[in-house]
Phi, psi and omega in degrees: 000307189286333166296333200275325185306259205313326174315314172320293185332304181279356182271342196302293257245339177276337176277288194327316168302302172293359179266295185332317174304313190276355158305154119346147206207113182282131197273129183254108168348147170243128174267141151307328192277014178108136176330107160129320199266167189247150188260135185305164162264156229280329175272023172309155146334327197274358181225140207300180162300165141278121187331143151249164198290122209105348196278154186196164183295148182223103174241138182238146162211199197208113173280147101025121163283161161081294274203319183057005195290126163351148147224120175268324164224189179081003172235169201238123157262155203206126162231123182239131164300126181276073159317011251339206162344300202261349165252167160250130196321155163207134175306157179201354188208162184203177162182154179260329200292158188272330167230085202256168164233146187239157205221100185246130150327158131330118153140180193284112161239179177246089164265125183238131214220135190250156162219093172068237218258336189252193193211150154229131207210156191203128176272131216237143157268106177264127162245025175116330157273149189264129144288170189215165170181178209205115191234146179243131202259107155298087215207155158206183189222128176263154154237096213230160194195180188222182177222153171240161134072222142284035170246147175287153171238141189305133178316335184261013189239019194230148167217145179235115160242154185275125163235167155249116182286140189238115202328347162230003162273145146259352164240075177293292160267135182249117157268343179197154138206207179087005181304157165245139178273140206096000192251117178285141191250097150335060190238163167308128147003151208042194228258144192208155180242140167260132181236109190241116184248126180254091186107168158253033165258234204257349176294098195218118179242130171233182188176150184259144170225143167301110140266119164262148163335131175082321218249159167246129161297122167212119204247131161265141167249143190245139204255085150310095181181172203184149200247171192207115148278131183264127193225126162260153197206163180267305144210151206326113179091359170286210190244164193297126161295123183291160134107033173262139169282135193232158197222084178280121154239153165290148176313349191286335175105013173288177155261147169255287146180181208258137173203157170237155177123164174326291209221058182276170210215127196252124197249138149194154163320170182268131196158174177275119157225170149266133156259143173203111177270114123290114189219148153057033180075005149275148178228130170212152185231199175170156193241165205221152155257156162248109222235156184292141195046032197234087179295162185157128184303142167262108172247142154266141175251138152315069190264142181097002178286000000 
């Protein structure tokens, strides 16, 4: 009995076995790195990302119109996708850099590069390969700064502005103002009108100046004008009354302008004016030349004070 049992048993254990054989067997990766370890995935670290397809380098830079000479700095890029006609362009790529390269999809873009005020734009076709191209700026640069006689004036008492003359106006348009002098201004090829204010009164010199392709302009402007401290006193060389209101006029009778305080100090053109000082409900006035470069105190004496 107990032989026969154990016979059962082994044939149990012999189907059971050929049925267990006869399963799928899931099949398990094998790492190249060796038994135990798991193999990274293709966006794993160990591996660059993948490309997509079709994309390739697009490298640009910008020449001089005329001149073909290089521009190494001062520019801005801009790459938009070219939808034609029935879309509207969208940026899809930008740099500051002097020569950049872009990494575009396959298809029609628009690339575009400011230098200050000028501009150029070129449409370019990726086709899946890398390319280069080259856009040329019709452009120069002013650099300005003023004078009174052959002394220079400090930078910080000069402000400059740019127009474009619009026909028998020269100041037609304003393109920038607020130049500060020694600051290069960026602009397109042509004819430009300058406007240089010395001081904030009436000391103002213009001029037309030319920019060309390639070249920085660099212009002084000069200045007939002269600073004046205004001082009311009591008699010629004491000291000044505080809190007086001072009133520069033309002999015509315009204002130039107005200040309060002891000794405050007036940039004006070269020329004929009137003062007129006012303290404690008194007015007294008196009239001064202004001669170019010839700095110098304005006294009214108080008479009768």
């Amino acid at each position: 009995m107990g032989r026969g049992s154990g016979g059962c048993k082994a044939v149990l254990w012999a189907l059971l076995g050929a049925l267990l054989a006869a399963l799928p067997a899931r099949a398990q990766p094998q790492s190249p790195f060796g038994p135990g370890l798991p193999s990274p995935g293709i966006t794993g670290p160990m591996l660059p990302p993948p490309a997509a397809e079709g994309e390739a380098d697009l490298a640009l830079s910008a020449v001089f119109a005329g001149s073909n000479g290089p521009i190494r700095s001062g520019l801005s890029w801009r790459i938009y996708e070219d939808r034609g006609e029935a879309g509207r362009p969208v940026i899809v790529a930008r740099s500051n850099e002097a020569a950049p390269s872009f990494k575009l999809a396959a298809g029609a873009y628009l690339a575009t590069v400011t230098y200050g005020y000028a501009s150029a734009s070129k449409r370019i076709t990726m086709s899946g390969r890398a390319a280069a191209d080259q856009l040329r700026v019709a452009a120069g640069a002013l650099r300005l700064s003023g004078a009174v006689g052959d002394q220079k004036i400090p930078a910080n008492q000069l402000a400059f502005s740019v127009f474009v003359p619009i026909g028998t106006n020269s100041e037609g348009r304003l393109v920038r103002s607020a130049i500060k002098a020694g600051e290069v201004v960026r602009l397109p090829e042509g004819t430009y009108h300058v406007v240089s204010s010395y001081g904030d009164s009436n000391a103002i010199q213009r001029a037309d100046l030319r920019v060309e392709n390639g070249k920085v302009t660099e212009a002084t402007m000069n200045h007939r004008a002269a600073t004046v401290t205004l001082k009311l006193v009591a008699a010629p060389g004491t000291e000044a009354f505080a809190g007086t209101a001072f009133s520069v006029l033309t002999p015509g009778g315009d204002t130039i302008r107005e200040a309060i305080g002891a000794f405050p100090s007036v940039t004006l053109a070269e020329g004929d004016y009137v003062l007129i000082a006012r303290h404690d409900g008194q007015v007294f006035t008196r009239e001064f030349k202004v001669e170019s470069g010839m700095d110098h105190d304005v006294e009214v004496v108080a008479k009768g004070s």
